[in-house]
C-alpha positions as CSV (number, residue, x, y, z in Angstrom):
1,X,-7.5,-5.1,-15.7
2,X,-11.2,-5.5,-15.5
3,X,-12.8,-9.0,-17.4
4,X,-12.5,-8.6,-21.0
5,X,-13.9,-11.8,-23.0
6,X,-10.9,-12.8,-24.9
7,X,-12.7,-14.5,-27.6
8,X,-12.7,-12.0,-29.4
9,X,-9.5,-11.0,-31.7
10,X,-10.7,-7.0,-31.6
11,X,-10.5,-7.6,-27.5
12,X,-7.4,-9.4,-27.6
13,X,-5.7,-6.8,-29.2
14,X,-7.4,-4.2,-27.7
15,X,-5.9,-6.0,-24.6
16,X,-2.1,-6.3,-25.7
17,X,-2.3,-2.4,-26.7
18,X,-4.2,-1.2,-23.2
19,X,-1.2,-3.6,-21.2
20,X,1.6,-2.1,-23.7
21,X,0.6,1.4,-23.3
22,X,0.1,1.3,-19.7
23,X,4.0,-0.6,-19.5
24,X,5.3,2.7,-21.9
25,X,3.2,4.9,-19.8
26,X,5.5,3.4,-16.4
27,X,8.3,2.8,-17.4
28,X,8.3,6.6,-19.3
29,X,8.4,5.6,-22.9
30,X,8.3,7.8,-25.7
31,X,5.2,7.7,-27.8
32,X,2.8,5.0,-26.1
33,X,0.9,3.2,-28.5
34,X,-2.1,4.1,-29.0
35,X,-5.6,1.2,-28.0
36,X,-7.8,0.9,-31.1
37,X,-8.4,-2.8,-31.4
38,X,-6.9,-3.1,-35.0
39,X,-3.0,-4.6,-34.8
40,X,-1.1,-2.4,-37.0
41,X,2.7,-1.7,-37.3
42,X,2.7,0.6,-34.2
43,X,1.4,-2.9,-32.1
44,X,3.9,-5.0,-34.1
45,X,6.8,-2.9,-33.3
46,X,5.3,-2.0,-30.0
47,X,5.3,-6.2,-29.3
48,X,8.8,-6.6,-30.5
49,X,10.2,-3.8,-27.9
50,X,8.6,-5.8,-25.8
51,X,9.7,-8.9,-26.5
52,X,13.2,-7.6,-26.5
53,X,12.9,-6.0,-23.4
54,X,11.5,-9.4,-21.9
55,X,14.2,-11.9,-23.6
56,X,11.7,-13.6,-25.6
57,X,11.9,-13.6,-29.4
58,X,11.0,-10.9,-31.6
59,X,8.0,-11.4,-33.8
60,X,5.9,-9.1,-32.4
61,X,3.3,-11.5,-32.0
62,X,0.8,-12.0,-29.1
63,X,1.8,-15.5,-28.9
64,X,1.0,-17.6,-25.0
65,X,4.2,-16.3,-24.2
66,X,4.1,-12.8,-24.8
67,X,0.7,-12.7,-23.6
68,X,2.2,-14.2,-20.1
69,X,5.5,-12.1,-20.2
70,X,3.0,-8.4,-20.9
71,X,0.4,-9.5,-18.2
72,X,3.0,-10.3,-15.5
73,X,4.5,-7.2,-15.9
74,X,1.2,-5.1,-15.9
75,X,0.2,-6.7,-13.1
76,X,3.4,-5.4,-11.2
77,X,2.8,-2.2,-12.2
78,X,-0.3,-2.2,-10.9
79,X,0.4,-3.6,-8.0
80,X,3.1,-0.8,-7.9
81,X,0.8,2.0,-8.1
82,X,-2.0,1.1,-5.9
83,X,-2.5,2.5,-2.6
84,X,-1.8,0.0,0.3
85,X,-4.8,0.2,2.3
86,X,-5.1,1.0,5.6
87,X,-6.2,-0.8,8.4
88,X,-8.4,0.8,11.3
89,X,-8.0,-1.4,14.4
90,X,-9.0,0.9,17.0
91,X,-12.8,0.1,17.1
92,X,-15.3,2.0,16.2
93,X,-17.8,1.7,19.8
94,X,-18.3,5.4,21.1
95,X,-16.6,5.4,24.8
96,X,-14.1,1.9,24.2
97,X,-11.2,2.9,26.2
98,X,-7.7,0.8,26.0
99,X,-7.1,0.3,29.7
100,X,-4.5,-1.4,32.5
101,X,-5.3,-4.9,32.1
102,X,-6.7,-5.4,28.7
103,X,-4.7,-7.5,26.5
104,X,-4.8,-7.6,22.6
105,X,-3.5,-7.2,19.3
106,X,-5.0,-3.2,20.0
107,X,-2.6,-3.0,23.0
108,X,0.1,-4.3,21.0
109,X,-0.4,-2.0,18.4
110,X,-0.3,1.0,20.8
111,X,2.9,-0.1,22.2
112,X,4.7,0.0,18.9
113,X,3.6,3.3,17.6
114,X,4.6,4.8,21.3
115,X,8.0,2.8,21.2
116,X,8.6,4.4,17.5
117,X,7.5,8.0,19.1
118,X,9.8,7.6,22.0
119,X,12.5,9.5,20.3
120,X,10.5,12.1,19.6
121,X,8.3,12.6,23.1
122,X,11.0,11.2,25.6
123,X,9.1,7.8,26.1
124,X,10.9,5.6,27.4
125,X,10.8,1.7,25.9
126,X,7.9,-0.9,26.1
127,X,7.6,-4.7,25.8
128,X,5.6,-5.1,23.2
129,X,3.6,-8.1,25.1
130,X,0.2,-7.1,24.3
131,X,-0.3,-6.2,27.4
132,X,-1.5,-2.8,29.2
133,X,0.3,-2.5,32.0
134,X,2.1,-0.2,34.5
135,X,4.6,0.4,31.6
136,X,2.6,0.9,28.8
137,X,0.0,3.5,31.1
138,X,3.1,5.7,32.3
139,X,4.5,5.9,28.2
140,X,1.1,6.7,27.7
141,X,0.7,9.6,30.3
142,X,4.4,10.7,28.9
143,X,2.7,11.4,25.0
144,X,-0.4,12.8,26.7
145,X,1.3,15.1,28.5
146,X,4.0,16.4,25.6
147,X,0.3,16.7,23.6
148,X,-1.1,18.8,26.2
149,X,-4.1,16.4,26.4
150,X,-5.5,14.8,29.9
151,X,-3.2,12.7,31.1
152,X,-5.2,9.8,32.0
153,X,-2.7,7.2,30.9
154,X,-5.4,5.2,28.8
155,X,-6.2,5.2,25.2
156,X,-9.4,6.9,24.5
157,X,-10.8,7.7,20.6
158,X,-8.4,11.7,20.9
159,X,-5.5,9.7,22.5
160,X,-5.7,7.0,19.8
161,X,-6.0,9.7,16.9
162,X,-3.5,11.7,17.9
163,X,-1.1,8.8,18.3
164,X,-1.7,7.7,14.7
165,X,-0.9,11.1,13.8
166,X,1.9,11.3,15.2
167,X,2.6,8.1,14.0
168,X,2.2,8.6,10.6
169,X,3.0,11.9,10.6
170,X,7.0,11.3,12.5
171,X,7.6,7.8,11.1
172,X,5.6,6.0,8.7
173,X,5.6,9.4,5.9
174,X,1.8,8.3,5.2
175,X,0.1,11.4,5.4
């Protein structure tokens, strides 16, 4: 919830109502109360579900309580419908190539999405050290290969993509 200046009663309420509504709206509530800054019997009776709901006594009343109870459960909510968002470590320098040798998190990386392809593409299982080596190249020529892309055994940009398709497309549902 963006910075609202709770000094103000109309914003308060305005608050409670907008955190209300959006719980209803989750949890698939009948009737969500409407947000127009005036505290009428909808709020009240609203509040008191609420309140119910959250073990804490019914006078459907914003008191410190409440207040805490409503905005720790709006906050999961939120937290529940956001996007995770995703993390790009393949870098973005034109002609980087992963390569026998290198070690890094990057090499790492690539060895877990082939080892949770290998199923799929007949690869048969690396140590995830970090490390590019013998193993990792030949797993690498092995996805190439079932792609029907240049089997050069190192990780270009096309390589790279077409593993995190793969990837996401075979195991992590993300796409």
């Amino acid at each position: 919830m963006a910075f609202i200046d709770l000094s103000d009663e109309k914003n308060r309420i305005t608050a409670v109502q907008r955190m209300l509504r959006s719980i209803a709206l989750a949890e698939k509530l009948p009737n969500p109360i409407p947000v127009t800054g005036v505290f009428d019997k909808t709020t009240e009776e609203a509040l008191k579900t609420f309140q119910r709901q959250s073990g804490l006594p019914q006078s459907g009343e914003y008191n410190i309580d409440t207040w805490n109870a409503l905005k720790k459960k709006y906050l999961e909510i939120v937290n529940e419908l956001e996007s995770p968002i995703g993390i790009t470590p393949y870098p973005n320098i034109v002609g980087y190539t992963l390569s026998s040798g290198e070690r890094s998190e990057l090499v790492c990386i690539t060895q877990i999405m082939l080892n949770s392809l290998r199923l799929y593409y007949n690869i048969p299982y690396v140590i995830q050290s970090g490390v590019y080596d013998t193993q990792t190249k030949d797993a690498v020529k092995i996805f190439q290969r079932s792609c029907g892309m240049e089997c050069s055994g190192c990780v270009d940009c096309g390589t790279w993509n077409k593993l995190a398709e793969e990837y996401n497309l075979t195991v992590n549902y993300s796409q």
